[in-house]
PABA-533841 format. One line per 2 residues: number of its first residue (from 1); for each residue x, y, z of C-alpha. Coordinates in Angstrom, 3 decimals. Example, Ala and Ser with C-alpha at 12.3 -4.5 7.8 and 13.67 -1.06 7.14 Angstrom:
BEGIN
1 = 12.300 -4.500 7.800 | 13.670 -1.060 7.140
REM end
This chain:
BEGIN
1 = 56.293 -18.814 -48.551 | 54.073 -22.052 -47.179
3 = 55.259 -20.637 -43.347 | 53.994 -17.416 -44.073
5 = 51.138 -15.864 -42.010 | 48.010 -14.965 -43.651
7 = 46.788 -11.331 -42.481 | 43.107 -12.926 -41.705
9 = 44.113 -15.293 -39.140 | 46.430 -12.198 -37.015
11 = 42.809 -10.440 -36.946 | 41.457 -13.959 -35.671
13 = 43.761 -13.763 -33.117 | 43.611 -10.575 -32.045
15 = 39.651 -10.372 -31.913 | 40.187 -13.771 -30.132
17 = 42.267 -12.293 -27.607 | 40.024 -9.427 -26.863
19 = 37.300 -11.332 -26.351 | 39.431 -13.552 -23.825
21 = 40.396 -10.484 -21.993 | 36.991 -9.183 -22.068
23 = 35.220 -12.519 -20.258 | 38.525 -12.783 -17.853
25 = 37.198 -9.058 -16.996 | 33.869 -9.624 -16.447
27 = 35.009 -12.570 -14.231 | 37.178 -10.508 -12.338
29 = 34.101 -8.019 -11.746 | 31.911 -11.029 -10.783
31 = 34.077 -12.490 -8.526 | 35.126 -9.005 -6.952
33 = 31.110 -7.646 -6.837 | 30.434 -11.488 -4.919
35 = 33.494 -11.096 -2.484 | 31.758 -7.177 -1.192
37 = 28.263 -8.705 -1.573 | 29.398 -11.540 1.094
39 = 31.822 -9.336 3.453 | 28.904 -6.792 3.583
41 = 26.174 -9.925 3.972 | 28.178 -12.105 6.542
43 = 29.629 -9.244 8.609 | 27.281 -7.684 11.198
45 = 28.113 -4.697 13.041 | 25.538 -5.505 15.493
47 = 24.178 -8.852 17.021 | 20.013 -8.622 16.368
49 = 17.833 -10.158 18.699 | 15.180 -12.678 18.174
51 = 12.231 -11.377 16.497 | 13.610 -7.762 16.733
53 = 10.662 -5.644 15.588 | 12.525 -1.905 15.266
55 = 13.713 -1.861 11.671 | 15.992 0.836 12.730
57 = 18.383 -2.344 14.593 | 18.249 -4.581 11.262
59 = 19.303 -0.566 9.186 | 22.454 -0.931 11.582
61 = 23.321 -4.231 9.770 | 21.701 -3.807 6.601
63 = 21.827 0.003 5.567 | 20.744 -0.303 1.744
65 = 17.740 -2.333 2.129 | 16.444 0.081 5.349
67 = 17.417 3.542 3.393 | 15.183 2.128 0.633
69 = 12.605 0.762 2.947 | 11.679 3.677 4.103
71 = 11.217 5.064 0.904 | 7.724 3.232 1.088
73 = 6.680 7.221 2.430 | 7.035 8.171 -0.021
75 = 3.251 9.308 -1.569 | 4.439 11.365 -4.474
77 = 3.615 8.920 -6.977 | -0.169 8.233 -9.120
79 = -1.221 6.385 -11.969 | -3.860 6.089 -13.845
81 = -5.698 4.366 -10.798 | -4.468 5.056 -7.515
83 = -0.980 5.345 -6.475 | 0.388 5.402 -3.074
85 = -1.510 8.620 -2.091 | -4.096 8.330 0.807
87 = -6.816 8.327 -1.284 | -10.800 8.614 0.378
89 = -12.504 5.694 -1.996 | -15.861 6.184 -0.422
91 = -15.510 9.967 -2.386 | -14.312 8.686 -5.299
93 = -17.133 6.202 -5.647 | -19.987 6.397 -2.940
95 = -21.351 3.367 -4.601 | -19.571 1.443 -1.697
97 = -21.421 2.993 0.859 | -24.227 0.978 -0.373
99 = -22.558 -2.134 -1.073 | -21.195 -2.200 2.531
101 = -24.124 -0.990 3.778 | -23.970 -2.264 7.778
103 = -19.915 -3.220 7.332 | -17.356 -1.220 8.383
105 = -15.864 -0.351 5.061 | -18.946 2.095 4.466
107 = -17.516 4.420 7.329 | -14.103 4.383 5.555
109 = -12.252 3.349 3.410 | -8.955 4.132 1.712
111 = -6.211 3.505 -0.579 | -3.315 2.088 1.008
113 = -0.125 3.796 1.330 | 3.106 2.048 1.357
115 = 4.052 -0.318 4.335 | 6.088 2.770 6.225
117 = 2.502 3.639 7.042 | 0.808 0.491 8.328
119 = 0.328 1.351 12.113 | -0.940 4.984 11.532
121 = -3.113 4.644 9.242 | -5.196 1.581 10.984
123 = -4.485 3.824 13.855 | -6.706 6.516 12.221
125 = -9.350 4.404 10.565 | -12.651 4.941 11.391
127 = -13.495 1.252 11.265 | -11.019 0.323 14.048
129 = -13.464 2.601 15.866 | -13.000 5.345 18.822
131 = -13.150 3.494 22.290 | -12.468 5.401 25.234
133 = -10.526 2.815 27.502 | -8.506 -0.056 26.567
135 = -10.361 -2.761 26.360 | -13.288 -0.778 24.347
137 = -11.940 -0.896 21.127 | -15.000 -2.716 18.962
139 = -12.286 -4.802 16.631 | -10.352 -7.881 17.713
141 = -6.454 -7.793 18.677 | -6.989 -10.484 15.119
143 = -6.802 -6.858 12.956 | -3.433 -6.135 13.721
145 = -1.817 -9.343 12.656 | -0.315 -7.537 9.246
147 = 0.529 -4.069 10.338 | 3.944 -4.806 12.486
149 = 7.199 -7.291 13.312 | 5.483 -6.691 16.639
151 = 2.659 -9.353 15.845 | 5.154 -12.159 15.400
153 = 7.104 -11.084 18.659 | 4.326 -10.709 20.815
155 = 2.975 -14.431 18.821 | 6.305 -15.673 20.567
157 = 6.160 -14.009 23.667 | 2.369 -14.635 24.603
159 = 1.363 -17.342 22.525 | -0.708 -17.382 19.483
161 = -4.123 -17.993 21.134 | -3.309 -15.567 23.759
163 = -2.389 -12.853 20.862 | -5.862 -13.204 18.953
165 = -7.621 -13.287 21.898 | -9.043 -9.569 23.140
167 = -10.162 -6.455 21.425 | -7.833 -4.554 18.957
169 = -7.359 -1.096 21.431 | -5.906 -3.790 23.973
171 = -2.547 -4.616 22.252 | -2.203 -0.760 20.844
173 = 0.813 -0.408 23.372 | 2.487 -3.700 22.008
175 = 2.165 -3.198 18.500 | 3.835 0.606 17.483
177 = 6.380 -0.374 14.936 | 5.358 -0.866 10.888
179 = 5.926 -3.719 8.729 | 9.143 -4.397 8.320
181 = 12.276 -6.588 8.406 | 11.065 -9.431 11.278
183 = 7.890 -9.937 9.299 | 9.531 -11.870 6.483
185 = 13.684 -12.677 7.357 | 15.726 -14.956 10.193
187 = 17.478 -12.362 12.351 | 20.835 -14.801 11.976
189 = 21.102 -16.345 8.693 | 18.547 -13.501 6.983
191 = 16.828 -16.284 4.846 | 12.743 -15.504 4.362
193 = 10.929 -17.197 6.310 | 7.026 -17.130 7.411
195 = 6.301 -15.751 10.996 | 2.336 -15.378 10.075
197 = 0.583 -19.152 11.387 | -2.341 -18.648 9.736
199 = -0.278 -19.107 6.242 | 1.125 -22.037 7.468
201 = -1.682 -23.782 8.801 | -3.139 -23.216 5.596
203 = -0.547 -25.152 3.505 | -1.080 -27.850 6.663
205 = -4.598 -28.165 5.931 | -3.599 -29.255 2.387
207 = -1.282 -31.647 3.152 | 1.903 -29.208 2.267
209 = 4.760 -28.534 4.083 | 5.588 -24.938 3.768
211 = 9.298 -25.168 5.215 | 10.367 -27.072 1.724
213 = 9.255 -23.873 -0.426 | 12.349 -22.750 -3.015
215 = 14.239 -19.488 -2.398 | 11.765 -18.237 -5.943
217 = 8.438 -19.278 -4.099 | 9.246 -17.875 -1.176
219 = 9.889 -14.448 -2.431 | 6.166 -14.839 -3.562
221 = 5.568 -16.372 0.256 | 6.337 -13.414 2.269
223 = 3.821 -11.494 0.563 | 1.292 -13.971 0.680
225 = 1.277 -13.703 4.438 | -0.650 -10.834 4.102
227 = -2.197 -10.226 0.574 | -4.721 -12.998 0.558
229 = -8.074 -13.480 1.390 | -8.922 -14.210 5.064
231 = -11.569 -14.582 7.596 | -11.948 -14.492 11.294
233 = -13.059 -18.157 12.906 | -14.029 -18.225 16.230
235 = -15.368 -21.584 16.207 | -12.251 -23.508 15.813
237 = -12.261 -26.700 17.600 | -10.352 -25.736 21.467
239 = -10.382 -22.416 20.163 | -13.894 -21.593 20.224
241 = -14.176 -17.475 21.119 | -10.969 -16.878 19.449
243 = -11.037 -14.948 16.407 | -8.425 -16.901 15.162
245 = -7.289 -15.905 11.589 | -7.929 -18.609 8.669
247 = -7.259 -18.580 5.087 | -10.227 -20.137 3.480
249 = -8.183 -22.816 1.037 | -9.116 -26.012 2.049
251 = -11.206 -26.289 -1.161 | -8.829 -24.102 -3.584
253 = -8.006 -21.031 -4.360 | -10.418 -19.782 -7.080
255 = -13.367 -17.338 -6.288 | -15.720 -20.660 -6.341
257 = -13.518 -22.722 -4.492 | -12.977 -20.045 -1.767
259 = -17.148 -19.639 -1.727 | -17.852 -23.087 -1.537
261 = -15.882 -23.470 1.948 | -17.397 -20.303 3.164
263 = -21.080 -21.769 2.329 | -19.656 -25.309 3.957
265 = -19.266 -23.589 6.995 | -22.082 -21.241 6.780
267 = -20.030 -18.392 7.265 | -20.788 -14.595 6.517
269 = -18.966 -11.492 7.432 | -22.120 -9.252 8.306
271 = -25.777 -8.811 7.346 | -26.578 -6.048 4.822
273 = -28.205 -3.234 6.378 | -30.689 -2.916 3.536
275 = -31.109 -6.744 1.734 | -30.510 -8.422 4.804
277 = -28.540 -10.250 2.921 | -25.484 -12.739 4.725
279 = -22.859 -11.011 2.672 | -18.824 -11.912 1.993
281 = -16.131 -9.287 2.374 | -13.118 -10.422 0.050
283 = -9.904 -8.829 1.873 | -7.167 -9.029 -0.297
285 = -6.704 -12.002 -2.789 | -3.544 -10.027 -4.313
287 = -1.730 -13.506 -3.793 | -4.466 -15.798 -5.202
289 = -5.097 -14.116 -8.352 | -1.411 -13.475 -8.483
291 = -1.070 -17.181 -9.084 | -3.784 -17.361 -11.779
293 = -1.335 -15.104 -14.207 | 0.787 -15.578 -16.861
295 = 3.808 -13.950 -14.715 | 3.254 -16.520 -12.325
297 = 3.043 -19.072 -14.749 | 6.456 -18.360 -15.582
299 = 8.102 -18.488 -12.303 | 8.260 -14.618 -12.088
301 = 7.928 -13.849 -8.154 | 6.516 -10.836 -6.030
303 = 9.692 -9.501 -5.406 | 11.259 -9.801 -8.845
305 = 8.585 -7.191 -10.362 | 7.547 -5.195 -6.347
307 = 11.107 -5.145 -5.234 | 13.563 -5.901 -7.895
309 = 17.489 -6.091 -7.316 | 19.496 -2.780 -7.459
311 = 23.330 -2.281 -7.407 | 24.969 0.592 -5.361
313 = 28.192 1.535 -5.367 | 29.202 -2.204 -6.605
315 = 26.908 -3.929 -4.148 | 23.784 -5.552 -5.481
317 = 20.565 -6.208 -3.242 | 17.044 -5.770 -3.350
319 = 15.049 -3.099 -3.151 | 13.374 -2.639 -0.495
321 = 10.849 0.173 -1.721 | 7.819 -2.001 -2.312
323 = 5.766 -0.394 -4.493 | 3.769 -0.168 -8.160
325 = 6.363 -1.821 -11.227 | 4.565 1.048 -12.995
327 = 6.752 3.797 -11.031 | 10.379 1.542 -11.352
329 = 9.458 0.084 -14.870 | 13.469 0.332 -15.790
331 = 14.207 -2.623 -13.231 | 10.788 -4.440 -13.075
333 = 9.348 -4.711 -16.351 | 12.252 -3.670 -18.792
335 = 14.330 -6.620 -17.013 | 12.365 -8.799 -19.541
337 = 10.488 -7.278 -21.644 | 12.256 -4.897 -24.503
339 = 8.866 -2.742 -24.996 | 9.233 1.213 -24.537
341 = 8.275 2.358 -21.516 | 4.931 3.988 -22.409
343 = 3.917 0.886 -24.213 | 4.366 -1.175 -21.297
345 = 2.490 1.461 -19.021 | -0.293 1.896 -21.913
347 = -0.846 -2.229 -21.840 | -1.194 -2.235 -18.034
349 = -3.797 0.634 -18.669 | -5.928 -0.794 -21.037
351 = -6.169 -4.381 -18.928 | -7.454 -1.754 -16.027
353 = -9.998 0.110 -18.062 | -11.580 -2.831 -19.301
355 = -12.074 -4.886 -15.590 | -12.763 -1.705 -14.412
357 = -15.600 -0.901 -16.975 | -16.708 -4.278 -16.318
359 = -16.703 -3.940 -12.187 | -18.472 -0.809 -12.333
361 = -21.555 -2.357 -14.264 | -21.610 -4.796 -11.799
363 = -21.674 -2.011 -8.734 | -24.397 -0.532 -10.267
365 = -26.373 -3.901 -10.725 | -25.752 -4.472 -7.257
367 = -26.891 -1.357 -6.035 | -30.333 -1.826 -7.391
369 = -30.195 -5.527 -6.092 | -29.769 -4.160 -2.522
371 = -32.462 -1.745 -2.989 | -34.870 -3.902 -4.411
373 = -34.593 -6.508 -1.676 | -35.380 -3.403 0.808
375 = -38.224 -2.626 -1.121 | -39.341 -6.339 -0.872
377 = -38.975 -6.623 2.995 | -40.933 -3.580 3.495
379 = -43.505 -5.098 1.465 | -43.866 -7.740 3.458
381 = -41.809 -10.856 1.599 | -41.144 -13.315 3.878
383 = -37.635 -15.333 4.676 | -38.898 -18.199 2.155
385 = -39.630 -15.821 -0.617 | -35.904 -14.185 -0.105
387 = -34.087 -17.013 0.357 | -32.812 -17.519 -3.115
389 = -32.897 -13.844 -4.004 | -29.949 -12.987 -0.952
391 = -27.858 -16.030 -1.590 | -27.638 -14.204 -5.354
393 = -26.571 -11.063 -3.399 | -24.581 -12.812 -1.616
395 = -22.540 -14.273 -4.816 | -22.811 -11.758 -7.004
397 = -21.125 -8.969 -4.655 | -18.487 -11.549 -3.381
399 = -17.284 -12.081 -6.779 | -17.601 -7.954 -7.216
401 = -15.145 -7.545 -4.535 | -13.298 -10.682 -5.139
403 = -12.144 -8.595 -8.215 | -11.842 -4.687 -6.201
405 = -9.841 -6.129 -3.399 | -7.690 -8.231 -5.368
407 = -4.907 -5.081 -5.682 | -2.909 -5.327 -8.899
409 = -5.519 -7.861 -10.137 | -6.229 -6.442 -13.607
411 = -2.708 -6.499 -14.149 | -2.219 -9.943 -12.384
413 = -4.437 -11.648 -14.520 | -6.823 -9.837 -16.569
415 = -8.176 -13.047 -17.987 | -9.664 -14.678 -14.935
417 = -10.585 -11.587 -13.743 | -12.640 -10.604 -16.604
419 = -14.357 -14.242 -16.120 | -15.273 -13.814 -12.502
421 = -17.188 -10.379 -13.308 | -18.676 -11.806 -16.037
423 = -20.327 -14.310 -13.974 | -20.876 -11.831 -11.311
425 = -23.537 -9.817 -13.735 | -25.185 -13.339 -14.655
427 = -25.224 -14.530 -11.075 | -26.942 -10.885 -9.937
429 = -29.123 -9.764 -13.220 | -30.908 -13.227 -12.973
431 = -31.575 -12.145 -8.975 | -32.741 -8.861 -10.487
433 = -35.297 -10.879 -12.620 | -36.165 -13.008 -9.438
435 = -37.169 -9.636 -7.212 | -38.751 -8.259 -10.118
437 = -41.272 -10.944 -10.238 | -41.431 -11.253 -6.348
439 = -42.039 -6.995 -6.063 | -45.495 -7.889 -8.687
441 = -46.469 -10.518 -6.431 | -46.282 -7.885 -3.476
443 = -48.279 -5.785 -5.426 | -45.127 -3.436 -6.646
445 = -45.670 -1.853 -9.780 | -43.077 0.227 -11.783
447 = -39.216 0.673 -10.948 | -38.018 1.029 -7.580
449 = -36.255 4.472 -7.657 | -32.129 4.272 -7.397
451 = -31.377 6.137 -4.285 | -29.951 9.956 -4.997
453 = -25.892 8.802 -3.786 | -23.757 10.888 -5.845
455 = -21.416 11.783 -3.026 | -20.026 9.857 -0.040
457 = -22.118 11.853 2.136 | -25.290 11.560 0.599
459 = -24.738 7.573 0.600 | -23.654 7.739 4.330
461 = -27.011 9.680 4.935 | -28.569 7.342 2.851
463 = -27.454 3.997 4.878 | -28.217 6.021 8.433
465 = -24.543 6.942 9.619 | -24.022 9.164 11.601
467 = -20.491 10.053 10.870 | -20.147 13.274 12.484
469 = -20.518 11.074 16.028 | -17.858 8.666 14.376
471 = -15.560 11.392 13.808 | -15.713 12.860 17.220
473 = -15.320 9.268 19.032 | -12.195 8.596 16.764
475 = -10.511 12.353 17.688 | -11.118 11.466 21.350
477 = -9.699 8.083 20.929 | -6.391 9.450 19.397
479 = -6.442 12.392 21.830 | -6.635 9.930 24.724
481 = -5.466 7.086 23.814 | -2.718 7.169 21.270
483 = 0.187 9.144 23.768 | -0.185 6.264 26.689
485 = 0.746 3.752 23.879 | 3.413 5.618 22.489
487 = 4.377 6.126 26.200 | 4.281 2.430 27.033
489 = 5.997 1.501 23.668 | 9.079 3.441 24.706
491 = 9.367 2.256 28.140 | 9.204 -1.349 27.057
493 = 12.216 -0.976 23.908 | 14.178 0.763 26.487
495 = 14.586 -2.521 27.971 | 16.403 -3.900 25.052
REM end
């Protein structure tokens, strides 16, 4: 009797036992998914050159990751605001027109579809202009550092100097293929690495050294190349006439700290047509308010939310269709968080409509700030009189589009964002105050009217474009222009 078994312990055993078998399976799995992940990684049909810039080479080599690349195409999907559908933003808010007033971005402007897209549509923009020879082409060569793996080729081939140097129509016939695989990865060991200088030099300027960035930052890295703010300086020392491509960090990497180095250096992007004032144009902070997040906080990356990993037929990698968490929320956001999918979707929403309530106030404040400082020149106010009135222009729109350029911002970090427009209707209702009392002194009494802009064509009209002239120099430029590229392109990769 004291030998014999008692029936608990055989059920001990035999729940023991399955979960032995159980972890030796997942083991087996894990060690069998690792050995295809690493024949598949570390055997290359193909050899790939040096800064190859045709994806289509690296798709030989890498299938998964180009089939779901090119998916970026793809323009099917919209959310509450935006998508990645060509969308005309000048038509869905004229408002701009105004604010750019004098600036490129008042002849066009859209929202960005997904990277498959890069060289046509910069290609087609209006603001890249319609020259009708090479070398006509009113934008610097500078414009097409992020569009292609061609940039960091021809970087290579020419120089970097060399590259910036020249007018954007000038390197058409070098540039033809989009962003893609030699932007961000080694050809040979396929690590990420940074082929954009200005990044680098950046981290240089602050004493960091980019090179000892983890695997985790680096997936942020890549994208940072690009989505950031920037500025062209061609008054570098031995570089002066280059527009050689800077990211303004030296002094941080908040709205203030990025102002303060632009007012150091006395820099401006253009003069407003109407206020005269020495205005900012924020690019594309995505990366700097990025960092100012609770995601980031974390140690969450770009990738891990923009291009998460996905298994296929027992092979995991990541995806390469960069686009919106909101349209892939099972892999991005349900990863980590256990919400329902419309109650993740229905956070991100209400984080947009309240910076977005919030940024439109501060157009409209604007607005009237331009067209009272029009009203105040006519009047006769001199530079002395202005002075204080445009530098509040100045501030209050750069923080405006601090917060419109910064794509994914609201999401990104709704907190600081919501603190930057805040002080962006302080900084320009107090200039409002300031012309009110300078428009008495001219002898101004009563409201200056808001100007009738309730479509983009009206607030074209309004700011004295002439688009239909833009349109037709931008038809002949593709007409003429575009084929001898395309030509040239072909005759040069059928040299590799």
């Amino acid at each position: 009797m004291g030998t014999e078994r008692k029936p608990w312990k055989n059920w001990v055993l035999f729940l023991a036992s399955l979960v032995i078998v159980f972890l030796l399976g997942l083991l087996v799995s894990s060690i069998t998914a690792r050995k295809m992940e690493a024949k598949f990684a570390y055997t290359p049909l193909i050899k790939i050159n040096k800064l190859e810039p045709r994806n289509e080479v690296w798709g030989e080599n890498f299938p998964r990751e180009f089939q779901s690349y090119y998916k970026t195409a793809d323009t099917s999907f919209k959310s509450k605001y935006n998508g990645n559908a060509m969308i005309d933003m000048l038509d869905v808010d004229p408002r701009l027109v105004v604010l750019w007033a004098g600036y490129g971005f008042s002849k066009d402007y859209n929202q960005g579809r997904g990277h498959a897209y890069a060289i046509e549509d910069i290609t087609n923009s209006l603001r890249t202009g319609g020259p009708t020879g090479p070398e006509d082409g009113p934008m610097p060569s500078t414009c097409w550092t992020c569009k292609s793996p061609d940039v960091p080729r021809l970087m290579n081939e020419i120089g970097v100097d060399d590259y910036y140097k020249g007018k954007w129509a000038g390197k058409g016939e070098q540039i033809v293929n989009p962003i893609g695989c030699a932007n961000c990865h080694d050809e040979k060991s396929m690590k990420l690495v940074i082929t954009q200088p200005a990044l680098i030099e950046a981290f240089q300027r602050q004493g960091k050294d980019i090179t000892k960035s983890s695997h985790n930052e680096m997936r942020s890295l890549v994208c940072a190349q690009c989505h950031v703010e920037y500025y062209f300086n061609s008054n570098l020392p031995g570089k002066e006439g280059i527009p050689y491509l800077v990211l303004p960090w030296d002094d941080g990497q908040t709205v203030e700290d990025m102002e303060k180095y632009y007012d150091k250096i006395g820099f401006s992007d253009w003069m407003h047509a109407i206020s005269k004032a020495p205005m900012l144009k924020a690019q594309h902070p995505g990366y700097e308010v990025f960092k100012m997040g609770i995601h980031a906080k974390r140690g969450v990356s770009c990738a891990d939310c923009h291009m998460p990993y996905k298994t296929e037929g027992g092979q995991k990698f990541t995806d390469h269709h960069i686009q919106s968490p909101l349209n892939n929320v099972a892999n991005s956001c349900q990863v980590c968080h256990r919400e329902e999918k419309d109650e993740l979707i229905k956070n991100v929403f209400d984080n947009q409509d309240k910076i977005i309530e919030n940024r439109d106030q501060l157009e409209k404040l604007l607005v009237r700030a331009h067209v009272e400082a029009g009203k105040c020149w006519e009047l006769g106010a001199t530079e002395a009189q202005m002075k204080d009135i445009l530098q509040g222009i100045r501030l209050g729109q750069w923080r405006w589009d601090y917060v419109a350029a910064s794509h994914g911002g609201s999401f990104h970090a709704p907190v600081e964002l919501g603190r930057v427009l805040g002080k962006g209707i302080d900084i320009t209702q107090e200039t409002r105050i300031k012309l009110a009392k300078l428009l008495m002194k001219l002898g101004f009494d009563g409201e200056v009217p808001y100007p009738a802009i309730e479509t983009k064509a009206a607030a074209q009209k309004y700011i004295g474009l002439e688009m239909e002239k833009l349109k037709a120099e931008k038809a002949t430029f593709i007409k003429e222009l575009v084929p001898k590229w395309k030509e040239a392109a072909k005759a040069r990769e059928a040299k590799y």
